[in-house]
N, C-alpha and C positions, 0 to 999 in steps of 0.2 A: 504493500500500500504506500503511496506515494502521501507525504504530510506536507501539506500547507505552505507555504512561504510564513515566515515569520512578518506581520502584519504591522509587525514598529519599522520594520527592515524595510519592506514594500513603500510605506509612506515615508523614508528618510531618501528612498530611491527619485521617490517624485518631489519632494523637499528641496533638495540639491539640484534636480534638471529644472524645477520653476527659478530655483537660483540663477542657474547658467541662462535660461530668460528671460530673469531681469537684469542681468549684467548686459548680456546682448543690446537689451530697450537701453541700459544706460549709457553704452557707447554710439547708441543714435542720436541720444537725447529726446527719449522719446516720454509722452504725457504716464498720467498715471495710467489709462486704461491701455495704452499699450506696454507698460508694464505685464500690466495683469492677461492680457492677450499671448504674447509671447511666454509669460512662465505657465499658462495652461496649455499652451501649442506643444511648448520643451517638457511637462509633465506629466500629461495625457495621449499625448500623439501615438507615441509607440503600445502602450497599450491600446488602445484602440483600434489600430492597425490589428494588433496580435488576433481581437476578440473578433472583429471584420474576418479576417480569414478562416478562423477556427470555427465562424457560422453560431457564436454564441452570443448570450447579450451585451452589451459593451457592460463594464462594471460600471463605470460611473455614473448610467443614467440613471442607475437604482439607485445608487451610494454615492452620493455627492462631496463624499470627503476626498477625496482625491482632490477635483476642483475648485476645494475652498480650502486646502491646504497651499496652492499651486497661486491662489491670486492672494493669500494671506500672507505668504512667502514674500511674492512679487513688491505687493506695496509695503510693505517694511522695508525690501530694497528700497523703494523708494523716498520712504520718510527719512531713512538716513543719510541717505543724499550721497555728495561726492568727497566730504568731510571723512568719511570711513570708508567708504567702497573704491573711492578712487574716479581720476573720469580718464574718457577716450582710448588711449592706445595701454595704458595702465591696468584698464580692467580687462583685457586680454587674456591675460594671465590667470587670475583667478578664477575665468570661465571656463579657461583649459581646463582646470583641476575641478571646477562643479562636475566638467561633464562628464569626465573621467569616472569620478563618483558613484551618479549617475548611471554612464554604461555598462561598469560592472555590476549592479544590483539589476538593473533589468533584463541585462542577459541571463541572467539567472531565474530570475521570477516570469520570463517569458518561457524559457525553455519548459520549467516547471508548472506551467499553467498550459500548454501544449501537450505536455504529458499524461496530466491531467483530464486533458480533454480527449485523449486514447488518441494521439499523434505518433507518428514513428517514432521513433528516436533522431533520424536525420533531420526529419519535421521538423522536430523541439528543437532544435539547434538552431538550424535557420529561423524559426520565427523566435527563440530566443535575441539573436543575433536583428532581429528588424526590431523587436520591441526597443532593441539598446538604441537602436540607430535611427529610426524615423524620426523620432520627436525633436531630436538635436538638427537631423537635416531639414525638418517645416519649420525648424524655428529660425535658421540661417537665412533659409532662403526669402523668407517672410521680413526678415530682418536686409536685405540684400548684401547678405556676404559671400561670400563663397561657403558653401557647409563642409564643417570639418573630415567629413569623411569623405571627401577632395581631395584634401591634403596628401599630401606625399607621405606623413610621418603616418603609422602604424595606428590604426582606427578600429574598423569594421573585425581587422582578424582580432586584435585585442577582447571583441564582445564574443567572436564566436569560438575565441579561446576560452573564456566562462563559462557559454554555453555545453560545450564541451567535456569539459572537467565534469561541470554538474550530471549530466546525461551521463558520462561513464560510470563515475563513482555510484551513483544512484543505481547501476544498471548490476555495478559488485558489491550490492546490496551494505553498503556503512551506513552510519546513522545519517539521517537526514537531516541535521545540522552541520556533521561535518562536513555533506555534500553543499550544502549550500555555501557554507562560507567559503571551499575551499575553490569553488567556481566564483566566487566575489572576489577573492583574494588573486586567483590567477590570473581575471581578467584585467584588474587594476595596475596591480605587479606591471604586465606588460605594457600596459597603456602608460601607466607614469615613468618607465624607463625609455618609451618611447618619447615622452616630453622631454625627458631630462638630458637626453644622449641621443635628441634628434635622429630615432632612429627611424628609418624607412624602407620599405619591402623596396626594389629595383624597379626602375620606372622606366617606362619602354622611350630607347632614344629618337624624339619627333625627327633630328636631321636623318634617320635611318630609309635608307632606300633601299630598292633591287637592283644589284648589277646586272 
């Protein structure tokens, strides 16, 4: 039997990605409601996506904690202003590291909630891996940046190295705590050494032609 995500875990996953939402609105300079827009786009997005596919109800239209963690997040971002969070090229940084946060718990709680809902195992992975990653790429795009899993540095494999982890461990029956964290832990691990040591998979060279 497969247990639950841990439900403090789950809301610190959406907590952190409405963060990286309102750091994003902050380096637009954007009003309070696009605050609040963007950190429920980057806190709900990928779950939603997940529950769209898997043909189940979306969670949050029943349970609106999600959503009202995600704009309660947002404008506290915003009441504190640029006095503590920083502005413009400044808050970069600490949006890296919300979203990092972020896509390690969702990849986990996606894959788990896929599982859940009698998906493969490759399934749970991949829609692990999209619950980490949608919400961060509508919240870019919405925001007109480039979305991070653009980037050259090490993103996407980061989340579905979590997912990953969790689906195997899970599958060699350990406890389901230490499956979870140790798919949160993996997939962070890499994602923040990806930050830190700019690391990047090989990117195909554009002057590359046919002789």
């Amino acid at each position: 039997m497969i247990a639950h995500f841990p439900q403090w875990l789950d809301w610190l996953g959406v907590a952190v990605f409405a963060l990286s939402g309102a750091l994003c609105a902050a380096r637009k300079g954007m009003d309070p409601l696009g605050f609040a827009f963007l950190g429920a786009v980057a806190g709900v997005g990928g779950g939603t996506l997940r529950d769209l596919l898997l043909d189940r109800p979306v969670v949050w239209i029943a349970d609106p904690t999600a959503p009202a963690i995600c704009v309660v997040v947002a404008l506290l971002a915003y009441a504190l202003g640029a006095r503590l969070l920083g502005s413009g090229a400044a808050l970069m940084r600490p949006l890296v590291w919300a979203d990092a946060v972020g896509l390690a718990i969702f990849a986990v709680s996606g894959a788990q909630t896929a599982l859940l809902a009698g998906a493969h195992p490759v399934a749970a992975v991949v829609l692990g891996t999209l619950s980490a990653t949608f919400g961060g790429m509508a919240r870019d795009v919405l925001a007109g940046e480039t979305p991070l899993v653009l980037h050259r540095e090490i993103y996407v494999t980061a989340a579905a190295l979590g997912a990953t982890v969790y689906v195997a461990l899970f599958h060699l029956g350990l406890p389901p705590t230490v499956d979870a964290l140790a798919g949160v832990a993996a997939g962070f691990v890499l994602r923040a050494l990806a930050i830190a040591r700019d690391w990047s998979l090989p990117a195909f060279p554009v002057g590359a032609r046919e002789d």
